[in-house]
N, CA, C and O atoms as CSV, one atom per row, in Angstrom:
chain,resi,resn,atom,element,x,y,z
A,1,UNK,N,N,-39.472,-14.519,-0.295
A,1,UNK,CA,C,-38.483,-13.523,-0.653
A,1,UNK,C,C,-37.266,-14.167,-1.294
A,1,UNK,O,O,-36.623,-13.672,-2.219
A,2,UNK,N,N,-37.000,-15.446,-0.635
A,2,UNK,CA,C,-35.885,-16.240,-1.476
A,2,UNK,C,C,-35.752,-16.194,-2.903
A,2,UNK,O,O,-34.642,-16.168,-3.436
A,3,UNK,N,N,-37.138,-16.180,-3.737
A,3,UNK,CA,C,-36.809,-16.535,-5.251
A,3,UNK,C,C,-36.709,-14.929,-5.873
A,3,UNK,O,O,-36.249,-14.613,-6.970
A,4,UNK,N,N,-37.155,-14.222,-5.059
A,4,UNK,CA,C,-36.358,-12.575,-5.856
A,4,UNK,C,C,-35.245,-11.880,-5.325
A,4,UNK,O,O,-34.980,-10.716,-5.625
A,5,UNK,N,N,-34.509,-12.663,-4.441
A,5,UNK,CA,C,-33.414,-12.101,-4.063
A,5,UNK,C,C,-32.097,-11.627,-5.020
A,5,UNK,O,O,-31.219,-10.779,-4.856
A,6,UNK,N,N,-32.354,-12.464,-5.954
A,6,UNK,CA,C,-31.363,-12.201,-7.089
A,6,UNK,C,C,-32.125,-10.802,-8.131
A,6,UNK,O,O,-31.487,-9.881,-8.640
A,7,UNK,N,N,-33.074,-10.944,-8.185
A,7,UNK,CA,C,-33.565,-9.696,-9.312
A,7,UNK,C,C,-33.700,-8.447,-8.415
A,7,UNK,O,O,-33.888,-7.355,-8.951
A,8,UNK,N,N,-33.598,-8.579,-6.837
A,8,UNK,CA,C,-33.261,-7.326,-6.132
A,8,UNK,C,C,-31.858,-7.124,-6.335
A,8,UNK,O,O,-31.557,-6.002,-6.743
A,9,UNK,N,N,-30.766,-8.082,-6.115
A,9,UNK,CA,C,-29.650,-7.866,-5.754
A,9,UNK,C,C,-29.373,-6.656,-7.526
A,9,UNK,O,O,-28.949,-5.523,-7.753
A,10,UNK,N,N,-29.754,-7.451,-8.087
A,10,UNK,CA,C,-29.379,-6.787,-9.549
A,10,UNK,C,C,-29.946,-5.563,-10.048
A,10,UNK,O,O,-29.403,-4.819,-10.864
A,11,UNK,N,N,-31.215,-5.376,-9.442
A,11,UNK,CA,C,-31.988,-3.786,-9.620
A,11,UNK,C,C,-30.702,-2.781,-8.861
A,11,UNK,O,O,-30.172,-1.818,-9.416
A,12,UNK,N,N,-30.452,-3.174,-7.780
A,12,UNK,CA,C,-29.746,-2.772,-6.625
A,12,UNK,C,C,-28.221,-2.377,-7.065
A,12,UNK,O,O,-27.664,-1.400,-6.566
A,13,UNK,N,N,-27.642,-3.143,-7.958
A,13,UNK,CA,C,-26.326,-2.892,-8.756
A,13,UNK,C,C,-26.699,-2.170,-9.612
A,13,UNK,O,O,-26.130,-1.079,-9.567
A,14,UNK,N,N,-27.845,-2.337,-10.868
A,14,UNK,CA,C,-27.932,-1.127,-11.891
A,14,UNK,C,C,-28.178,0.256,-10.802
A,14,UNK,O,O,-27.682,1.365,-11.000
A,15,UNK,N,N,-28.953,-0.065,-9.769
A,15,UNK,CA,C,-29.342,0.962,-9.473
A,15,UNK,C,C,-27.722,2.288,-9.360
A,15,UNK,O,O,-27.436,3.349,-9.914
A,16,UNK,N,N,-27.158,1.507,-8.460
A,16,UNK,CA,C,-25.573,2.108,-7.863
A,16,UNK,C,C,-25.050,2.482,-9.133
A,16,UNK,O,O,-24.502,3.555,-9.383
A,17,UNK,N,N,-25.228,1.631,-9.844
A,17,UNK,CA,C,-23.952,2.846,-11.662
A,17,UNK,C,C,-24.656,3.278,-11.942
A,17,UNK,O,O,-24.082,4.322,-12.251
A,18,UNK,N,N,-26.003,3.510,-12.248
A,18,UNK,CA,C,-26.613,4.612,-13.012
A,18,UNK,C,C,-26.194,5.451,-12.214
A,18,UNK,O,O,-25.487,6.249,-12.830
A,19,UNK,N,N,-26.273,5.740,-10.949
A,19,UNK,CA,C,-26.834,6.815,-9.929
A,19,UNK,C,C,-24.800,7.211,-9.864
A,19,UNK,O,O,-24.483,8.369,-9.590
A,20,UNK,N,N,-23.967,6.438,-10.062
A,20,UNK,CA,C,-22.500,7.197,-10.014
A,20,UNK,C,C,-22.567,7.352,-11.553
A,20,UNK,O,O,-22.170,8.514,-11.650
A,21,UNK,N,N,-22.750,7.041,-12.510
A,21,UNK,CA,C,-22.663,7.448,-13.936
A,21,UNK,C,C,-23.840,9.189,-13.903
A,21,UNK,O,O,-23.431,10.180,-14.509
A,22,UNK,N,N,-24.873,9.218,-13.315
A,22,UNK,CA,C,-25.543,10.190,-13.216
A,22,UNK,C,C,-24.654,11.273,-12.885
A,22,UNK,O,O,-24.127,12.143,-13.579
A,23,UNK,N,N,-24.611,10.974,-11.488
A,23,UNK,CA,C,-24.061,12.177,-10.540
A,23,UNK,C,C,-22.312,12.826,-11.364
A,23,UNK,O,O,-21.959,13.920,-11.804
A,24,UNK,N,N,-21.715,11.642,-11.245
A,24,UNK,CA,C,-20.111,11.914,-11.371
A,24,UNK,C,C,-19.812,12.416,-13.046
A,24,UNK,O,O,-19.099,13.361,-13.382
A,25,UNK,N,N,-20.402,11.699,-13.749
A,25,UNK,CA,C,-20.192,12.231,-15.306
A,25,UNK,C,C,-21.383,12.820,-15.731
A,25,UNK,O,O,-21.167,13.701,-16.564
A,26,UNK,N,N,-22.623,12.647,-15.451
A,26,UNK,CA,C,-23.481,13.855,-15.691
A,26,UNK,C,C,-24.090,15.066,-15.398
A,26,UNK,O,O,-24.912,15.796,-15.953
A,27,UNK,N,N,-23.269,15.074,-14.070
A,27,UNK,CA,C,-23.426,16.406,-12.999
A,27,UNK,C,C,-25.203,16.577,-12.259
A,27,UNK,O,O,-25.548,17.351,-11.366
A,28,UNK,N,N,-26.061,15.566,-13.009
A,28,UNK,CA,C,-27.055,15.279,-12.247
A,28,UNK,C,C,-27.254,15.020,-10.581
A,28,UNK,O,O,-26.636,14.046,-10.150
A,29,UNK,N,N,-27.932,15.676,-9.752
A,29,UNK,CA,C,-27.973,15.316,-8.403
A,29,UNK,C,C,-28.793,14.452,-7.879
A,29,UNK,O,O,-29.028,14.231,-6.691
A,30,UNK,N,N,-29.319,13.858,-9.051
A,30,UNK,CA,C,-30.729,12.769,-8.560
A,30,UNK,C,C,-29.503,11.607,-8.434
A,30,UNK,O,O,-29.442,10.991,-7.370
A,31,UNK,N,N,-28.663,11.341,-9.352
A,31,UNK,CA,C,-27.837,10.708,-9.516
A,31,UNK,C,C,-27.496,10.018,-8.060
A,31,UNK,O,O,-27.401,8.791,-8.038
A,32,UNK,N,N,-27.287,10.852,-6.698
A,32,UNK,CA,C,-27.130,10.702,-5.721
A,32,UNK,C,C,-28.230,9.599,-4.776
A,32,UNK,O,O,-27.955,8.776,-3.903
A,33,UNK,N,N,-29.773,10.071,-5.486
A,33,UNK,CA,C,-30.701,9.669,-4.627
A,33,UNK,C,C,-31.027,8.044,-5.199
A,33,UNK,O,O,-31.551,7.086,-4.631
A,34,UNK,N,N,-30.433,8.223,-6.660
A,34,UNK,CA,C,-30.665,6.493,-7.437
A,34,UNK,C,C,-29.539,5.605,-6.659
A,34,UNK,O,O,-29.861,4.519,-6.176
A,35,UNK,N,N,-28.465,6.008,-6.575
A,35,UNK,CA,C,-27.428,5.436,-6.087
A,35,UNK,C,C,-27.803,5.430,-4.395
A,35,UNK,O,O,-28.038,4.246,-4.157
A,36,UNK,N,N,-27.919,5.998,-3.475
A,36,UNK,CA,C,-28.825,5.260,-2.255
A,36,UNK,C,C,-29.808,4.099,-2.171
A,36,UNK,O,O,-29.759,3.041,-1.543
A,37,UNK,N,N,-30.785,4.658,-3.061
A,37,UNK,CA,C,-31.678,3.335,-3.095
A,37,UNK,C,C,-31.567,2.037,-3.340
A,37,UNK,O,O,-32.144,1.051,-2.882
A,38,UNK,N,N,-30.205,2.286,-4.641
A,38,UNK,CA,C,-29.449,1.312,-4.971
A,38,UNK,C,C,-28.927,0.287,-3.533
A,38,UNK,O,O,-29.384,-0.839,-3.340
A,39,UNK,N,N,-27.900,0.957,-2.630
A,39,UNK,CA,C,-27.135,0.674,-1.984
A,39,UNK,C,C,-28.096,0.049,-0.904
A,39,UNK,O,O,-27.897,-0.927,-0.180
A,40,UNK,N,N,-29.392,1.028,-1.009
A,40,UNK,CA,C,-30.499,0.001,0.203
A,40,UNK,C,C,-30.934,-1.190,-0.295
A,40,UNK,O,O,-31.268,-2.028,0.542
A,41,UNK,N,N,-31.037,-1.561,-1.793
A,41,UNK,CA,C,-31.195,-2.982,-1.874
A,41,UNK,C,C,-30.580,-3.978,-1.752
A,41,UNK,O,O,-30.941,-5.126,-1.491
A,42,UNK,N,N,-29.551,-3.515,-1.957
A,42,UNK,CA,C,-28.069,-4.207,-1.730
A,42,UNK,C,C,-28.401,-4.986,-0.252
A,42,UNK,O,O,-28.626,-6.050,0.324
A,43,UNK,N,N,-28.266,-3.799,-0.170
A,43,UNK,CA,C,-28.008,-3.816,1.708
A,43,UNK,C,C,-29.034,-5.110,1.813
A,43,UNK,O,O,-28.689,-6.286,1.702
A,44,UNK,N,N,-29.816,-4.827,1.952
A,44,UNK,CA,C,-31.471,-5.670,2.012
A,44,UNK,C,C,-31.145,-7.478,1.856
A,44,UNK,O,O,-31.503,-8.473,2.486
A,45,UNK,N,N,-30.461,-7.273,0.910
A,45,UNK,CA,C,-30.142,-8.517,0.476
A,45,UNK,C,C,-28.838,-9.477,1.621
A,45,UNK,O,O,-28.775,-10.584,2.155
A,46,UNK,N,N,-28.089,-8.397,1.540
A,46,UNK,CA,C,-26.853,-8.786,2.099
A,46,UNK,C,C,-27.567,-9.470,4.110
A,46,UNK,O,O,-27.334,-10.479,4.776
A,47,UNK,N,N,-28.189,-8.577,4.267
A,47,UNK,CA,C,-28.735,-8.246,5.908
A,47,UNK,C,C,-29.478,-9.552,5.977
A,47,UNK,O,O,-29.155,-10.304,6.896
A,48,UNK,N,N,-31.032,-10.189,4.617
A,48,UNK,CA,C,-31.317,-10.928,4.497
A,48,UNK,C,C,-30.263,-12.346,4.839
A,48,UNK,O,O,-30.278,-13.104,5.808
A,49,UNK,N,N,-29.347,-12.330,3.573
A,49,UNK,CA,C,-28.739,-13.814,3.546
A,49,UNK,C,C,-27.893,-13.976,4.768
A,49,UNK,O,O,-27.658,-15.126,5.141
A,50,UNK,N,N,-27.160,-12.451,5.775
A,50,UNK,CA,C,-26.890,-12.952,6.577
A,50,UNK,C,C,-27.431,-13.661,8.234
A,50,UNK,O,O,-26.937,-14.009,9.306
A,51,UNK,N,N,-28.831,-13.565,7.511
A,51,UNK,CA,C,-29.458,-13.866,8.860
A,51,UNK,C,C,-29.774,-15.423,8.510
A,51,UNK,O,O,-30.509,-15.973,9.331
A,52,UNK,N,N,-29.383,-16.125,7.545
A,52,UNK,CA,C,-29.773,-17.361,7.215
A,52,UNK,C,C,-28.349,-17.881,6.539
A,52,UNK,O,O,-28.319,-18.442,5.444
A,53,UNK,N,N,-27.209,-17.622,7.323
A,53,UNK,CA,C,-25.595,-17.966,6.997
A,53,UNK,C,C,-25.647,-19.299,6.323
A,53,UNK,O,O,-25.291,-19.487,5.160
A,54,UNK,N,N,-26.295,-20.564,7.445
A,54,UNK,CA,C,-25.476,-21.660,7.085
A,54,UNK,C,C,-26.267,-21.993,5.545
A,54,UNK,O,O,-25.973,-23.072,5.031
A,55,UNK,N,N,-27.403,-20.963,4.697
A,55,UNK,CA,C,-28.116,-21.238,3.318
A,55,UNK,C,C,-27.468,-20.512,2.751
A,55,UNK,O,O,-27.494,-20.798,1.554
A,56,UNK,N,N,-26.520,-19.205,3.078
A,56,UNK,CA,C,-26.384,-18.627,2.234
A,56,UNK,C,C,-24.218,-18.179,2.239
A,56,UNK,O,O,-23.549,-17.180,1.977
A,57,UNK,N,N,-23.925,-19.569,2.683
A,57,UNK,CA,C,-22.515,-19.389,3.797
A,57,UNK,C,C,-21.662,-19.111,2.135
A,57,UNK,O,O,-20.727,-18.356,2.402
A,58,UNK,N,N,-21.650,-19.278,1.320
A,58,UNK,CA,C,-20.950,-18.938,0.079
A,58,UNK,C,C,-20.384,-17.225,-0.110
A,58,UNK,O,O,-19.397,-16.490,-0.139
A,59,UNK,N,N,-22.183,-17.314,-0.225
A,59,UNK,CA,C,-22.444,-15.375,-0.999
A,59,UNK,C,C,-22.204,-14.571,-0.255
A,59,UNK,O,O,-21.943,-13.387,-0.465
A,60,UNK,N,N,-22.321,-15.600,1.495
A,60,UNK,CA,C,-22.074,-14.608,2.714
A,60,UNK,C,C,-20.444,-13.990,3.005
A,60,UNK,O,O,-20.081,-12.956,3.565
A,61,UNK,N,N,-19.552,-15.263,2.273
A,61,UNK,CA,C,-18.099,-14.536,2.149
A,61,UNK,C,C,-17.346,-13.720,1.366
A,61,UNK,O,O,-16.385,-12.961,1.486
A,62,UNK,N,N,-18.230,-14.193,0.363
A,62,UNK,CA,C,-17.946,-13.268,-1.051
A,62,UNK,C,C,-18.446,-11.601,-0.497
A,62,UNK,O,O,-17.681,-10.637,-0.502
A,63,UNK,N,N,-19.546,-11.573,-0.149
A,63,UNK,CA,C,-20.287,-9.892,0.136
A,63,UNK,C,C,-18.773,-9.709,1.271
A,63,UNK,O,O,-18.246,-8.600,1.191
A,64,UNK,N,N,-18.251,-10.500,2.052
A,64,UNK,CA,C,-17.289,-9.949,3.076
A,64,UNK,C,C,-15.792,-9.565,2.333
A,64,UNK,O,O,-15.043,-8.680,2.747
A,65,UNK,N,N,-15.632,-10.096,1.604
A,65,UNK,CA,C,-14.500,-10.024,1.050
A,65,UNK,C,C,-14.807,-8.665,0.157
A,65,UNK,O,O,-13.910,-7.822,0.136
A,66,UNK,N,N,-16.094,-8.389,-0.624
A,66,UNK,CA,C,-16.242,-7.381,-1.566
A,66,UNK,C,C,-16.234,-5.859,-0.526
A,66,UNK,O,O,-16.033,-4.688,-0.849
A,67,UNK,N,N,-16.435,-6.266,0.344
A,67,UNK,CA,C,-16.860,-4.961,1.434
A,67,UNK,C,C,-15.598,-4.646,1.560
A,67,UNK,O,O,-15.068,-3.610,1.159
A,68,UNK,N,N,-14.920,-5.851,2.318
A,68,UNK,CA,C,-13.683,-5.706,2.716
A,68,UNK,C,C,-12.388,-4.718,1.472
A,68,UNK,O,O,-11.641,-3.768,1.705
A,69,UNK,N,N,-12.552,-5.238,0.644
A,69,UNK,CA,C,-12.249,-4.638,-0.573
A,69,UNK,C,C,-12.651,-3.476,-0.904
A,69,UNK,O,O,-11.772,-2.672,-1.216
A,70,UNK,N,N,-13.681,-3.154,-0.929
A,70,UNK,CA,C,-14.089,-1.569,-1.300
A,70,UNK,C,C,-14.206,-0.495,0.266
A,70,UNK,O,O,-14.657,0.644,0.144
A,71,UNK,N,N,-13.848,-0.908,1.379
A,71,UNK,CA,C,-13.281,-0.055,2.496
A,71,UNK,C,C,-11.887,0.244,2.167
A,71,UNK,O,O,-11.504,1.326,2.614
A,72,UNK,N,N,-11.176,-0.315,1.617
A,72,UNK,CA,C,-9.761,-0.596,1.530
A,72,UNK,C,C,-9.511,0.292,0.581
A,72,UNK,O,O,-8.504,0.997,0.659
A,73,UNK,N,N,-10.613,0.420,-0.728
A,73,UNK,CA,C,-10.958,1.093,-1.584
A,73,UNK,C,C,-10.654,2.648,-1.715
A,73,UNK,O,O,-9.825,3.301,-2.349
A,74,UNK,N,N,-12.025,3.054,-0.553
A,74,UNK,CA,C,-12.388,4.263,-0.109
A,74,UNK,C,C,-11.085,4.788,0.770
A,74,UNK,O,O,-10.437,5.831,0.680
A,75,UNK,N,N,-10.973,3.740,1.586
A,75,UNK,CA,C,-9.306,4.716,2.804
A,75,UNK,C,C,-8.349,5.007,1.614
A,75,UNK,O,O,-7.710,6.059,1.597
A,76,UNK,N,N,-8.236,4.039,0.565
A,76,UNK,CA,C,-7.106,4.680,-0.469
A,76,UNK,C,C,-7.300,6.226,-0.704
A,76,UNK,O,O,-6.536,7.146,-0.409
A,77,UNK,N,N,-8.520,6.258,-1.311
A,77,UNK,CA,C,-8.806,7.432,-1.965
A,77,UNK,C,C,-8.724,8.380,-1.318
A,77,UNK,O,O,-7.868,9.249,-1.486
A,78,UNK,N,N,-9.718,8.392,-0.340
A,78,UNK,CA,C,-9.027,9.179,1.066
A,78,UNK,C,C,-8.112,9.825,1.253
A,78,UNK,O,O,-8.214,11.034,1.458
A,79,UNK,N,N,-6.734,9.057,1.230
A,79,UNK,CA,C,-5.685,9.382,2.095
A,79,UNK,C,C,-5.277,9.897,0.091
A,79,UNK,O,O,-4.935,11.076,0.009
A,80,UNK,N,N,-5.299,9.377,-0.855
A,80,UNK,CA,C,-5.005,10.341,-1.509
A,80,UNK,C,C,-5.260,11.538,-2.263
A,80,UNK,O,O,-4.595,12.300,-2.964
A,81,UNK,N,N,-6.626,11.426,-1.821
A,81,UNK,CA,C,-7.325,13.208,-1.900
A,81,UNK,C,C,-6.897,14.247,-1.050
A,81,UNK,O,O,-7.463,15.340,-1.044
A,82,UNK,N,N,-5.576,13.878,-0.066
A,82,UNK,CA,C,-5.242,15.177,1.105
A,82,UNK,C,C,-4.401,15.771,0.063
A,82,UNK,O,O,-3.807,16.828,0.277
């Protein structure tokens, strides 16, 4: 699984903008279901490298910092959609 972890991680990112380019600017609702699947490869990947830290201790801080960042993201928006 090691040598396709990168061509998942990247199906897994197109997957997430098509599926918000779908939904949000094309009013498509599949848009929704591309962008999940997306987010499960992601995931897949992330869950993978963190179960093998001290091989993957780089990408493993970067995914923390990007998370960390896009929670920070979402509470923005959040609090300014009231």
């Amino acid at each position: 699984m090691k040598k396709y972890l990168k061509e998942i991680d990247t199906a897994g990112l197109i997957l997430m903008l098509l599926g918000v380019v779908m939904y949000r600017f094309m009013g498509m609702q599949e848009g929704f279901i591309a962008c999940g699947i997306g987010i499960v490869l992601w995931l897949a990947v992330v869950v993978y490298k963190a179960f093998r830290w001290q091989e993957f201790q780089k990408d493993n801080k970067q995914n923390i910092v990007m998370m960390l960042i896009i929670i920070a993201l979402l509470l923005g928006s959040m609090l300014l959609a009231r």
